[in-house]
mmJSON file of the N, C-alpha and C atoms, coordinates in Angstrom:
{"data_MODEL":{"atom_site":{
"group_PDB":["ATOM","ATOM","ATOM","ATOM","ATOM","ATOM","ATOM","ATOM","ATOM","ATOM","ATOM","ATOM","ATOM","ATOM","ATOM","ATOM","ATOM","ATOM","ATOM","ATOM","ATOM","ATOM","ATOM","ATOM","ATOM","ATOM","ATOM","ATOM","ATOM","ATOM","ATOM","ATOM","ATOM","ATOM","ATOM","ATOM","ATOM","ATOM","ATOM","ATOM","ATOM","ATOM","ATOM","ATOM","ATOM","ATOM","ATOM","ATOM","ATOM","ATOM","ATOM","ATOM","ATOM","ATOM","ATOM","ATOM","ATOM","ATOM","ATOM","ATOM","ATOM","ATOM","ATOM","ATOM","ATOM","ATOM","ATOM","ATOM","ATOM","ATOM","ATOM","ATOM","ATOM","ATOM","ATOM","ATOM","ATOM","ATOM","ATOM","ATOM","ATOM","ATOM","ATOM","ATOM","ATOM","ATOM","ATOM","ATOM","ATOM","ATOM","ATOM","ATOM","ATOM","ATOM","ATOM","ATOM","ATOM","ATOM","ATOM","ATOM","ATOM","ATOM","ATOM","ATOM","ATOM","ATOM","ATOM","ATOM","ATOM","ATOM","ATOM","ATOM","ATOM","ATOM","ATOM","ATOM","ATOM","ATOM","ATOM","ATOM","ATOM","ATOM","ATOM","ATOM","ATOM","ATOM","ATOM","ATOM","ATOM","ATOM","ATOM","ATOM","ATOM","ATOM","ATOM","ATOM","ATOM","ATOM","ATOM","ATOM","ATOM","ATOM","ATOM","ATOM","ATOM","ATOM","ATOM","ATOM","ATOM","ATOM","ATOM","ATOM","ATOM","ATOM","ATOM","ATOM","ATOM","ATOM","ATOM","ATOM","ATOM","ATOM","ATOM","ATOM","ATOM","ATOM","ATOM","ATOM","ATOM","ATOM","ATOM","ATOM","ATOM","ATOM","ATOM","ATOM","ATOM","ATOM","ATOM","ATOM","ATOM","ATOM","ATOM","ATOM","ATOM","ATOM","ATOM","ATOM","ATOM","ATOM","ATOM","ATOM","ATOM","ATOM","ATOM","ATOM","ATOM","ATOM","ATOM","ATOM","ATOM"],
"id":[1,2,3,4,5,6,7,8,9,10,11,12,13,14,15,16,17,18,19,20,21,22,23,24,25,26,27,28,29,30,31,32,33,34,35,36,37,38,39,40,41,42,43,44,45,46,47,48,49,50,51,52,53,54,55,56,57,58,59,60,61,62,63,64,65,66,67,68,69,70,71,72,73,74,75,76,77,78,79,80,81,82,83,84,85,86,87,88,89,90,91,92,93,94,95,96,97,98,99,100,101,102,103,104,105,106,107,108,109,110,111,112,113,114,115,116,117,118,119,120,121,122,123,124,125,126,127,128,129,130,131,132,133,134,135,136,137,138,139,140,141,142,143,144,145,146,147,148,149,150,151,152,153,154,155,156,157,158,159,160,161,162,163,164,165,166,167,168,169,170,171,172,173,174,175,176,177,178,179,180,181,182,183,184,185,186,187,188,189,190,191,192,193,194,195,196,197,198,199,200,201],
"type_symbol":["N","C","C","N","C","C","N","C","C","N","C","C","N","C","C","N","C","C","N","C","C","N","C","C","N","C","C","N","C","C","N","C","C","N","C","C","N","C","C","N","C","C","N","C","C","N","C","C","N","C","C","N","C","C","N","C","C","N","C","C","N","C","C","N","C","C","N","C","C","N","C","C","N","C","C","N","C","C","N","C","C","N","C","C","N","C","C","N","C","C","N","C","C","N","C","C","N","C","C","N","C","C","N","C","C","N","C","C","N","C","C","N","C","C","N","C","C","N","C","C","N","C","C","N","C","C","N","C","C","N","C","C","N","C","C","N","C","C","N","C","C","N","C","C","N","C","C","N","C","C","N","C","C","N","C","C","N","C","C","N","C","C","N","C","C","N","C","C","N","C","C","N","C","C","N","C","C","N","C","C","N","C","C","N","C","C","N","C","C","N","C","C","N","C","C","N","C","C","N","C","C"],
"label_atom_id":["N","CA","C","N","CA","C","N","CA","C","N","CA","C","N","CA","C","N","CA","C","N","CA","C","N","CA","C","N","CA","C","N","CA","C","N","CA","C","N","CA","C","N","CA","C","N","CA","C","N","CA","C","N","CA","C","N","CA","C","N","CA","C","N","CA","C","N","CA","C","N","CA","C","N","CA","C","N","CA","C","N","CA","C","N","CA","C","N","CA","C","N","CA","C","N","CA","C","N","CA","C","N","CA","C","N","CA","C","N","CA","C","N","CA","C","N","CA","C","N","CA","C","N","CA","C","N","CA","C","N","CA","C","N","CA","C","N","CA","C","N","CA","C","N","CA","C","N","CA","C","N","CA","C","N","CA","C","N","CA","C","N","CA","C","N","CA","C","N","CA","C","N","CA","C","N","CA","C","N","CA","C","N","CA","C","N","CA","C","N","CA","C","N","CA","C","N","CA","C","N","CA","C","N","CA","C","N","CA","C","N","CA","C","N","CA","C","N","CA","C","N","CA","C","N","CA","C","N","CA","C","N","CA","C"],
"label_alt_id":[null,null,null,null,null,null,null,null,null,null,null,null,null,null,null,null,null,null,null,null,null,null,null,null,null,null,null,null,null,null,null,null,null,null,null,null,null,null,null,null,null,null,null,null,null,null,null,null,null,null,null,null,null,null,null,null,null,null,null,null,null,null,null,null,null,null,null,null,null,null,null,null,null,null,null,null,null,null,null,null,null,null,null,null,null,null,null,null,null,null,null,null,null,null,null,null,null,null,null,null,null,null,null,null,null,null,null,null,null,null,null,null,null,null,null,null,null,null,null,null,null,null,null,null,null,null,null,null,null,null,null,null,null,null,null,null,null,null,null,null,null,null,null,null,null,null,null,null,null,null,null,null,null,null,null,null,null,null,null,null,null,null,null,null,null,null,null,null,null,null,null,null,null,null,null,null,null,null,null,null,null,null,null,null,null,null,null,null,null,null,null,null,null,null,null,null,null,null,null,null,null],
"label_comp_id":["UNK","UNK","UNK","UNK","UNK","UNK","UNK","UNK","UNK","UNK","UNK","UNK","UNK","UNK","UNK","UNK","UNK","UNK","UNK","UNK","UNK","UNK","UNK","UNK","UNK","UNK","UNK","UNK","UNK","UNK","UNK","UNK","UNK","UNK","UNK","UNK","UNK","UNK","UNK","UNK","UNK","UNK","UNK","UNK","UNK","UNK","UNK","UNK","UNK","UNK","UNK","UNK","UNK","UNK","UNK","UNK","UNK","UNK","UNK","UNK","UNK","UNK","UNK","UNK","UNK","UNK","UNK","UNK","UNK","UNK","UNK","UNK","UNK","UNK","UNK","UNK","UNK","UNK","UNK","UNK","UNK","UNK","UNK","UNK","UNK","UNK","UNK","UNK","UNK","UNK","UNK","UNK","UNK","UNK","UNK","UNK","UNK","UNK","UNK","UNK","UNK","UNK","UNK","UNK","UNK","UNK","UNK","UNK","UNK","UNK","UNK","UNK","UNK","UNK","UNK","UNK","UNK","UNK","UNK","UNK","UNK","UNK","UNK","UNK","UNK","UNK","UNK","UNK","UNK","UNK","UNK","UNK","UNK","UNK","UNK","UNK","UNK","UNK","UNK","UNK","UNK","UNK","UNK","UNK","UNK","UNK","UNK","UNK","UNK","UNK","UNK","UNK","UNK","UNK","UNK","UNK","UNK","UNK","UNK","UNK","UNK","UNK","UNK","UNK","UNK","UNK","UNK","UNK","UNK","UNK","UNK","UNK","UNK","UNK","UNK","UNK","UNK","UNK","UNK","UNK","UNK","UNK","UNK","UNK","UNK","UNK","UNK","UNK","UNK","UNK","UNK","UNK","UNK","UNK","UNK","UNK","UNK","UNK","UNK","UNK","UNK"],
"label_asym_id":["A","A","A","A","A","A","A","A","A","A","A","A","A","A","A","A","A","A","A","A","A","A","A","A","A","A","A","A","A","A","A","A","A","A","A","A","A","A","A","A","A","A","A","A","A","A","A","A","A","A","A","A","A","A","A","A","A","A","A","A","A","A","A","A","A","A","A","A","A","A","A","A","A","A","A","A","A","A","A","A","A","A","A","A","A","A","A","A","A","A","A","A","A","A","A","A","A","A","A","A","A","A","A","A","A","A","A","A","A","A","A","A","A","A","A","A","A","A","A","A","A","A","A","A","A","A","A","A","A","A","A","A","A","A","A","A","A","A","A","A","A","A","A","A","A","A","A","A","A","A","A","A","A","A","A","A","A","A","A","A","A","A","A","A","A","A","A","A","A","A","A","A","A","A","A","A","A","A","A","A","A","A","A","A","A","A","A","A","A","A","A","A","A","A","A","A","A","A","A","A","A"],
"label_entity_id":["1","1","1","1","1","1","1","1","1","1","1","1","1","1","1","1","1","1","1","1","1","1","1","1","1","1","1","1","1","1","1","1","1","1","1","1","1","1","1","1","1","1","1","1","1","1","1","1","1","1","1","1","1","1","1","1","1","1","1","1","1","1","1","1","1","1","1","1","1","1","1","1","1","1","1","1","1","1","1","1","1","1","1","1","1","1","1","1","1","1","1","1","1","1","1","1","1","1","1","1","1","1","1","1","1","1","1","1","1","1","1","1","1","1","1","1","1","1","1","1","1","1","1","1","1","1","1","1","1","1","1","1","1","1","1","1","1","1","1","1","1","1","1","1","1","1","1","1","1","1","1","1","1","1","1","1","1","1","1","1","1","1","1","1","1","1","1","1","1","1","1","1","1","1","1","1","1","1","1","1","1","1","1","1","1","1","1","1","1","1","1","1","1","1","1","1","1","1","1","1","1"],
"label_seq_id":[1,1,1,2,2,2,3,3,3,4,4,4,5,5,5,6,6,6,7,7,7,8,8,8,9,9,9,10,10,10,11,11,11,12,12,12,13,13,13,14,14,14,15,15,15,16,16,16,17,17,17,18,18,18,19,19,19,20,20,20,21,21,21,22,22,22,23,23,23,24,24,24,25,25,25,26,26,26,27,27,27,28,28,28,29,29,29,30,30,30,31,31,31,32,32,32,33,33,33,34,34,34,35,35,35,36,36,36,37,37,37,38,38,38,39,39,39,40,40,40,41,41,41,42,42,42,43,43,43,44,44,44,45,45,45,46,46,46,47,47,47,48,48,48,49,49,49,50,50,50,51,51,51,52,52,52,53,53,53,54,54,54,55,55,55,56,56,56,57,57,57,58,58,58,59,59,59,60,60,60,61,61,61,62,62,62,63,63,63,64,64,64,65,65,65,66,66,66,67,67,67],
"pdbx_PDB_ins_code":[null,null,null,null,null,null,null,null,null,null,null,null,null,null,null,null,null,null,null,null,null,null,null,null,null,null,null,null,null,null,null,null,null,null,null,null,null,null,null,null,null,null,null,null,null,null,null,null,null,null,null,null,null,null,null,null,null,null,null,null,null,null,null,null,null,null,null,null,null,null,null,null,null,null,null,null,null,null,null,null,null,null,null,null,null,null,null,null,null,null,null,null,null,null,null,null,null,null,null,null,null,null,null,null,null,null,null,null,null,null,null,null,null,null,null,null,null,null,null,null,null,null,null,null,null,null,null,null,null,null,null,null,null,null,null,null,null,null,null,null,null,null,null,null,null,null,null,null,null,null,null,null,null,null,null,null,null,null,null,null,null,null,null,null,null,null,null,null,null,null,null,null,null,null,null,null,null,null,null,null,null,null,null,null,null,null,null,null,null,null,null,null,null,null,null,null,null,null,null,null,null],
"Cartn_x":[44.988,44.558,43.053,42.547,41.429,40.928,39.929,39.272,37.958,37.572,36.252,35.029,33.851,32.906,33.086,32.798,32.512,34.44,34.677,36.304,36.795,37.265,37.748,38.845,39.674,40.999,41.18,41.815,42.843,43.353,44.176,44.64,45.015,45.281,45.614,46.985,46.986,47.697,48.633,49.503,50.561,51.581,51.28,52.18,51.64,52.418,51.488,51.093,50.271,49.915,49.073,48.79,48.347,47.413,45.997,45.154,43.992,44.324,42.54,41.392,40.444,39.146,39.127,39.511,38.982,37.543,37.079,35.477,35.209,34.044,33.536,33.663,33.072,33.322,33.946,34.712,35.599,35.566,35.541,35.235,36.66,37.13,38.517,38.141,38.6,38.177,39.397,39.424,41.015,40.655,42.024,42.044,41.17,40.987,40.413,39.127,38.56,37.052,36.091,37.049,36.804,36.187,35.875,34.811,34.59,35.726,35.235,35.038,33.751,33.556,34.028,34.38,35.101,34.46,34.165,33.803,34.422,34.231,35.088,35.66,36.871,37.385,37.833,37.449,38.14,39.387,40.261,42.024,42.032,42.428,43.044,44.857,45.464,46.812,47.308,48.121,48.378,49.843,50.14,51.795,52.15,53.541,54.092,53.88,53.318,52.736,51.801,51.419,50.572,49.188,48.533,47.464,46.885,46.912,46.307,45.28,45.542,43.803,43.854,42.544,42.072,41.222,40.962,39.814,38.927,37.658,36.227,35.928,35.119,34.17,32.978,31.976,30.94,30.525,30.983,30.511,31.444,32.934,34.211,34.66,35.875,36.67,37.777,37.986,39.737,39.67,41.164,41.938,43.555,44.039,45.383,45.92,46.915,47.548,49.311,49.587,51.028,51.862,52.791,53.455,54.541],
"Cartn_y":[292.307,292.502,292.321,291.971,291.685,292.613,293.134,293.261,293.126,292.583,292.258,293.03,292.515,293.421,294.396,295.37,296.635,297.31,296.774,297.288,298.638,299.373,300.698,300.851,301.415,301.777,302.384,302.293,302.929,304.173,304.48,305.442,306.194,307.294,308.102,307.584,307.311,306.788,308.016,308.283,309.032,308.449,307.37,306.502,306.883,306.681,306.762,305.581,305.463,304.118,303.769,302.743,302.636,301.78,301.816,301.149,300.718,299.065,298.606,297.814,298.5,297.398,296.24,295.376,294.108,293.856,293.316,293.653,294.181,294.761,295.219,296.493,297.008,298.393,298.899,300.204,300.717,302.196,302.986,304.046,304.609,305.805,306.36,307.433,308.219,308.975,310.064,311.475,311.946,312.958,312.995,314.167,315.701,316.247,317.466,317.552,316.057,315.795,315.241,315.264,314.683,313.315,312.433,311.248,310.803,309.451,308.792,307.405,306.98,305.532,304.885,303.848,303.228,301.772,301.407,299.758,298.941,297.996,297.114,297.962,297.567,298.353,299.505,300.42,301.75,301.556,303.01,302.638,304.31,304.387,305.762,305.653,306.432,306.577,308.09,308.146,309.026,308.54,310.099,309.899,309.942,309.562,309.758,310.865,310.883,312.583,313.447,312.886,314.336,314.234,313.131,313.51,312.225,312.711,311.586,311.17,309.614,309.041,307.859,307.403,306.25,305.578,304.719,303.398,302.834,302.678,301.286,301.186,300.161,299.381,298.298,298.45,297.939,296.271,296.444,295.06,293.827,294.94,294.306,294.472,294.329,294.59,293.9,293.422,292.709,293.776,293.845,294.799,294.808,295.297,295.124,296.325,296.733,297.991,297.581,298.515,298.923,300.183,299.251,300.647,301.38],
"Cartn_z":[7.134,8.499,8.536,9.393,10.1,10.982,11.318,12.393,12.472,13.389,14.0,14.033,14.061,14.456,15.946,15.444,16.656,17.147,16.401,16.476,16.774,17.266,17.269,18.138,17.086,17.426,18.62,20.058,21.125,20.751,19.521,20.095,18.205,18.055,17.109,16.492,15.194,14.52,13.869,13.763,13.321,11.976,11.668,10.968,9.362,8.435,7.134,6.257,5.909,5.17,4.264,3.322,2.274,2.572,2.395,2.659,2.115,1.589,0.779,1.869,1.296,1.985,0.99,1.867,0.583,0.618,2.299,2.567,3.712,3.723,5.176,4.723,5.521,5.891,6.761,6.801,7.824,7.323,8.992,9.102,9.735,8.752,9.156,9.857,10.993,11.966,11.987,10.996,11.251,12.589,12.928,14.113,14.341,12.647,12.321,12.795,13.038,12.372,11.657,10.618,9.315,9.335,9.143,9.055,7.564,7.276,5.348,5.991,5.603,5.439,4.248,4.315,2.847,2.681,1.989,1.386,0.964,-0.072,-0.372,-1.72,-2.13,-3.102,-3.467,-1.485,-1.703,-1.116,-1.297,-0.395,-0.041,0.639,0.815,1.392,1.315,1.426,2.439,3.454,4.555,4.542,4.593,4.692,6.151,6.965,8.013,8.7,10.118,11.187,9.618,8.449,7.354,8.745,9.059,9.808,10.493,11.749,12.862,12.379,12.402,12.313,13.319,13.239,14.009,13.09,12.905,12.657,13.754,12.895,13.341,12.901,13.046,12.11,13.039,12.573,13.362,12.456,11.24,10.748,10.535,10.849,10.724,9.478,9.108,7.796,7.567,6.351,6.202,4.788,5.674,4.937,4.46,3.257,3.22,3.179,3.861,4.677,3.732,3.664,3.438,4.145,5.281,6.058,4.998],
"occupancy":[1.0,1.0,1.0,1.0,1.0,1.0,1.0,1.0,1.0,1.0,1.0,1.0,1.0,1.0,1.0,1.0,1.0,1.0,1.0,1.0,1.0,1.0,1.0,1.0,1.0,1.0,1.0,1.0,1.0,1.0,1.0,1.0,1.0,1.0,1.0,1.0,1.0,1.0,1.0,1.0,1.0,1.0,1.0,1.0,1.0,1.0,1.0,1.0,1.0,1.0,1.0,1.0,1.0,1.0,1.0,1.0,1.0,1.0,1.0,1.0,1.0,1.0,1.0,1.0,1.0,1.0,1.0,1.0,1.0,1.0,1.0,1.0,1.0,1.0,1.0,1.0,1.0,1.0,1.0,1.0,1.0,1.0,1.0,1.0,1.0,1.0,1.0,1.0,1.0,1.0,1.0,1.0,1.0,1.0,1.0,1.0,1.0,1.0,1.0,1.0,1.0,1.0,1.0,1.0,1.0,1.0,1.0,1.0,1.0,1.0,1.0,1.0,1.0,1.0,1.0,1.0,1.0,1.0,1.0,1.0,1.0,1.0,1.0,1.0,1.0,1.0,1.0,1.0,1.0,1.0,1.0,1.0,1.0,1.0,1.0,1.0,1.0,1.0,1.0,1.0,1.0,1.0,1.0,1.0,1.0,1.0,1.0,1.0,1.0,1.0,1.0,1.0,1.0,1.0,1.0,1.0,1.0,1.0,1.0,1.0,1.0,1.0,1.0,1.0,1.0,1.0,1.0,1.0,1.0,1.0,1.0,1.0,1.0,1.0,1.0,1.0,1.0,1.0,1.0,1.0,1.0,1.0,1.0,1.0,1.0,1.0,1.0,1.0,1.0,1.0,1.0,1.0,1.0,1.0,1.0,1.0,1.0,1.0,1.0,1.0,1.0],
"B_iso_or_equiv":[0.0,0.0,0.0,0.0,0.0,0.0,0.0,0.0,0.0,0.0,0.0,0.0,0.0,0.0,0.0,0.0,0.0,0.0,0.0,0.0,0.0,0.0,0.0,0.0,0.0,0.0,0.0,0.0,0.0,0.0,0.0,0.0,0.0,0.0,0.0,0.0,0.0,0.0,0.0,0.0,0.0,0.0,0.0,0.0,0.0,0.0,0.0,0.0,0.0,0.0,0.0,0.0,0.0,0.0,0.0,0.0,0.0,0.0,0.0,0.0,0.0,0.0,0.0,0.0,0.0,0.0,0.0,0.0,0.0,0.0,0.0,0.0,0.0,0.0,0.0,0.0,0.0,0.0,0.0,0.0,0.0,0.0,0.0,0.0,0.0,0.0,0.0,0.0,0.0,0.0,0.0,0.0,0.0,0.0,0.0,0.0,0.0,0.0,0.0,0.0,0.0,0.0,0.0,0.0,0.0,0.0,0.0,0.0,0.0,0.0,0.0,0.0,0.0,0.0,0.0,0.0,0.0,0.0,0.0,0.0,0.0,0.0,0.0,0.0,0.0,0.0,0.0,0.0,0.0,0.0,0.0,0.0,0.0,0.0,0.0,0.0,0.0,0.0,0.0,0.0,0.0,0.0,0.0,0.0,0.0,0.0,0.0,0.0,0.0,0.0,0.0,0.0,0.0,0.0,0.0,0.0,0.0,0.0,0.0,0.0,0.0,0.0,0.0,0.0,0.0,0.0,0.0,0.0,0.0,0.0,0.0,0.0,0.0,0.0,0.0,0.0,0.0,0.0,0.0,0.0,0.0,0.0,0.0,0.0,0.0,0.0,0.0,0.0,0.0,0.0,0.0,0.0,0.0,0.0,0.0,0.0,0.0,0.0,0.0,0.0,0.0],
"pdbx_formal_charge":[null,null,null,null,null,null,null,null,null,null,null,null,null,null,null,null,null,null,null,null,null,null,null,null,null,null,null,null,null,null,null,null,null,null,null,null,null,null,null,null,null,null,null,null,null,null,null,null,null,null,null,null,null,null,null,null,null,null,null,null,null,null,null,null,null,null,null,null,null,null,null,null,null,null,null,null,null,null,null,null,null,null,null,null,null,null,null,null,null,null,null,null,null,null,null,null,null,null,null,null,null,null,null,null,null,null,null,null,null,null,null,null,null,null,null,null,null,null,null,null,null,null,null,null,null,null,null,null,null,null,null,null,null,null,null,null,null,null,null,null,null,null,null,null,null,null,null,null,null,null,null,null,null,null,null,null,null,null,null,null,null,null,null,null,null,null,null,null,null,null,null,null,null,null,null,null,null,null,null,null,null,null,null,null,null,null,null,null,null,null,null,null,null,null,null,null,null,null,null,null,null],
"auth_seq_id":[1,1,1,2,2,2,3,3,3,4,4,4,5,5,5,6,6,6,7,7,7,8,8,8,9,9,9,10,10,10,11,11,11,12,12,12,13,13,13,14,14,14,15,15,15,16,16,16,17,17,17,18,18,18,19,19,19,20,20,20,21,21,21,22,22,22,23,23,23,24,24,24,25,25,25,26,26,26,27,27,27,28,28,28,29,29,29,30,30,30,31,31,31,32,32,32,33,33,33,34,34,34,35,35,35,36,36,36,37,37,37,38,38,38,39,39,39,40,40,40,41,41,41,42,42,42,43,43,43,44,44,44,45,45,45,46,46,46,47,47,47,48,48,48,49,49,49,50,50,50,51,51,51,52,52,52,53,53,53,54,54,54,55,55,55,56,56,56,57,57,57,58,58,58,59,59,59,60,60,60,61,61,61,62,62,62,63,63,63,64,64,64,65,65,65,66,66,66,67,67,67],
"auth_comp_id":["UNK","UNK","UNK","UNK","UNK","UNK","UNK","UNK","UNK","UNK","UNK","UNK","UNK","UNK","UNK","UNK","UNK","UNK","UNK","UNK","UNK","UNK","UNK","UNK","UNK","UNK","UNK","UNK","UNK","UNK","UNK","UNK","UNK","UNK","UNK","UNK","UNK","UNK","UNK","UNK","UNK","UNK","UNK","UNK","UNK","UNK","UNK","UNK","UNK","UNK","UNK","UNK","UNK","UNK","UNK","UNK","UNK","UNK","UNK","UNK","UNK","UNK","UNK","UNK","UNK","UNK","UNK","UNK","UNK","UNK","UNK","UNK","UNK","UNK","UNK","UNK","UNK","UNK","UNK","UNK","UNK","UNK","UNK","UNK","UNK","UNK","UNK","UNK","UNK","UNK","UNK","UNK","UNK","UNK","UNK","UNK","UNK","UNK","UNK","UNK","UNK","UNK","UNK","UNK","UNK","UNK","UNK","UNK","UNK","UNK","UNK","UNK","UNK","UNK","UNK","UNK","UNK","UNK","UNK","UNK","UNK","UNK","UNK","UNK","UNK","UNK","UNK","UNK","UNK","UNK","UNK","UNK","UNK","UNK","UNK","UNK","UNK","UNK","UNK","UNK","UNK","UNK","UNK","UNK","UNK","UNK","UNK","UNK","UNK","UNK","UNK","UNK","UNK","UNK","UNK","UNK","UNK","UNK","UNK","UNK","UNK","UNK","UNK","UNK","UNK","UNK","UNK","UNK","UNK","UNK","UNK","UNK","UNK","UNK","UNK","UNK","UNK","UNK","UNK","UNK","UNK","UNK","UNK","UNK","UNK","UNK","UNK","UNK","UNK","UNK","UNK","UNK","UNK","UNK","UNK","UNK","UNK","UNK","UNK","UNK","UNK"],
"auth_asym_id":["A","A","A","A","A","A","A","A","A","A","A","A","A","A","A","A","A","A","A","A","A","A","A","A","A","A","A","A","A","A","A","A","A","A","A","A","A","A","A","A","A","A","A","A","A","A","A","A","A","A","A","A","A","A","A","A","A","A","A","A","A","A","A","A","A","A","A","A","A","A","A","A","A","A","A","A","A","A","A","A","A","A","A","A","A","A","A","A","A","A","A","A","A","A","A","A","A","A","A","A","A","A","A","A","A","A","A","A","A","A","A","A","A","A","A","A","A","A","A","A","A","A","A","A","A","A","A","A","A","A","A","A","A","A","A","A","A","A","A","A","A","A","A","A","A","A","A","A","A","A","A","A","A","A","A","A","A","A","A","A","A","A","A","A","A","A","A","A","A","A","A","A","A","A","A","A","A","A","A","A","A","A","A","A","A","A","A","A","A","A","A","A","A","A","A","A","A","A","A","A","A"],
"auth_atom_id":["N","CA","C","N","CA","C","N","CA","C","N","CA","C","N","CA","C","N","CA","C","N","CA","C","N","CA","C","N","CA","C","N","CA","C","N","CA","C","N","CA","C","N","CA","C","N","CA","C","N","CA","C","N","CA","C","N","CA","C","N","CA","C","N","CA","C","N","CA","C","N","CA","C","N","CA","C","N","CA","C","N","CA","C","N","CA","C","N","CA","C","N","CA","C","N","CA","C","N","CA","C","N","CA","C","N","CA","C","N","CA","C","N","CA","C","N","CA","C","N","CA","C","N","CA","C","N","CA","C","N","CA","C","N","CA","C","N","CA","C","N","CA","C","N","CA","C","N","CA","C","N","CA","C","N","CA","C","N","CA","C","N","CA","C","N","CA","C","N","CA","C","N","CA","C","N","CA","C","N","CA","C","N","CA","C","N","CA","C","N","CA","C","N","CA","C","N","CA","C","N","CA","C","N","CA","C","N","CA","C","N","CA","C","N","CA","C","N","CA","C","N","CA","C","N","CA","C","N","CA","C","N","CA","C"],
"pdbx_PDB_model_num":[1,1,1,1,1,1,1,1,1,1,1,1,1,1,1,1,1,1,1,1,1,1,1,1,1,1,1,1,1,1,1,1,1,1,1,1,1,1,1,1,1,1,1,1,1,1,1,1,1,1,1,1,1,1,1,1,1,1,1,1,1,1,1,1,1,1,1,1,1,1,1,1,1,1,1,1,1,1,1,1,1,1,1,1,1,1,1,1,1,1,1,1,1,1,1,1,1,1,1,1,1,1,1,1,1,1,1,1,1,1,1,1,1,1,1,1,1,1,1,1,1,1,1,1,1,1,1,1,1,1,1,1,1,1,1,1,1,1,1,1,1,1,1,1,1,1,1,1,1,1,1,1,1,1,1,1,1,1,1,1,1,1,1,1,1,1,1,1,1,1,1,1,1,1,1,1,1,1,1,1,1,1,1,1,1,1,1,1,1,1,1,1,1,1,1,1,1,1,1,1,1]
}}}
């Protein structure tokens, strides 16, 4: 997946998923508060409803996601 410069997600994600930065940066936004920027080469992983998040990214990012 792709997204563009200045990108930000609509709406709270509930789904769980596996996720690499290949490049760019991208900023995960969870429901709590919480705030992780990630780079190229990080992944983080969220299971099904464990915790709402959203995504952006201001420089844009491709990324590979696993539902």
């Amino acid at each position: 997946v792709e997204y563009s410069k200045n990108y930000k997600a609509d709406h709270w994600c509930q789904k769980g998923h596996i996720l690499l930065v290949l490049s760019g940066d991208l900023t995960t936004e969870l429901d709590d508060g919480r705030v992780f920027t990630l780079s190229a080469g990080m992944s983080y992983q969220v299971a099904d409803y464990a915790e709402a998040h959203r995504s952006s990214t201001s420089t844009g990012a491709q990324l590979f996601i696993v539902d």
